[in-house]
Structures are given as C-alpha cells and as structure tokens.
C-alpha positions in Angstrom: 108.8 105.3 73.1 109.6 101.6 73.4 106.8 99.0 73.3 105.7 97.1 75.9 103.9 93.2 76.1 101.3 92.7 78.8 100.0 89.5 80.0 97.0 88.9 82.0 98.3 86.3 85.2 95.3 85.9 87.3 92.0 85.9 87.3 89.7 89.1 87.0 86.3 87.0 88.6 85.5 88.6 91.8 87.2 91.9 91.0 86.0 95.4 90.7 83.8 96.1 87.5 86.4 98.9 86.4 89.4 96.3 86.5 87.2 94.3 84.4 87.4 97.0 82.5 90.8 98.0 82.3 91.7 94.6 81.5 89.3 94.6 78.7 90.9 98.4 77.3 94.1 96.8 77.0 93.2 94.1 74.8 93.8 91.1 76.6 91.1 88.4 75.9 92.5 84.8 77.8 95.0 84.1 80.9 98.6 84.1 79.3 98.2 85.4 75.3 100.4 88.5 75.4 99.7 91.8 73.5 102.0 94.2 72.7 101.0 98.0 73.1 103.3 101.3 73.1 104.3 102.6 76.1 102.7 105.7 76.4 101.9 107.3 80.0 98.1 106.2 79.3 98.9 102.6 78.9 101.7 102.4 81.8 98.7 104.2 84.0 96.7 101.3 82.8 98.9 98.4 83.9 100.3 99.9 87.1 96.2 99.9 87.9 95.7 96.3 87.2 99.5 95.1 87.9 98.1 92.7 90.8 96.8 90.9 87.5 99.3 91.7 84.7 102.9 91.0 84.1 104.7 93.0 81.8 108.0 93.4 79.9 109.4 96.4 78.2 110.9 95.2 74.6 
C-alpha cells in the first residue's frame, strides 16, 4: 500500500465531538503540520469522514 500525508485545513471548533475525534485518531495536532500515515482502508475511511477538514496527498 502506498502512504498517504494528511493535513488538517480548517478548523474543527463548532464541529461534531466524533470529528474532533477523528481528527485527533489521525494524529494531527495544529492547522497545516502534515503527518504521514499508510493507506490502509481504515485510514482512507478516516479522511473521507473528515475530508471537509483535511487535504490529502497519496505519495
């Protein structure tokens, strides 16, 4: 599986409590500082759940 880096666009204030939380499980701490993760079906569930929030790349 390739890799894939996930950066965190917008805000999560004023959003549901489990996007807070899905933005939190992929490991993204401030707006714009990218992390890498492996493109598994789990994590690809993840970001198309949050993608209003997220950009992401496929590397």
């Amino acid at each position: 599986m390739g890799k894939v880096i996930v950066t965190q666009v917008r805000s999560a204030i004023n959003r549901p409590k489990r996007q807070k939380l899905t933005i939190q499980a992929l490991g993204i701490k401030k707006l714009h500082n990218p992390v890498e993760h492996e493109a598994t079906p789990q994590i690809m569930g993840m970001i198309r759940k949050v993608s209003h929030l997220v950009k992401f790349e496929e590397v």
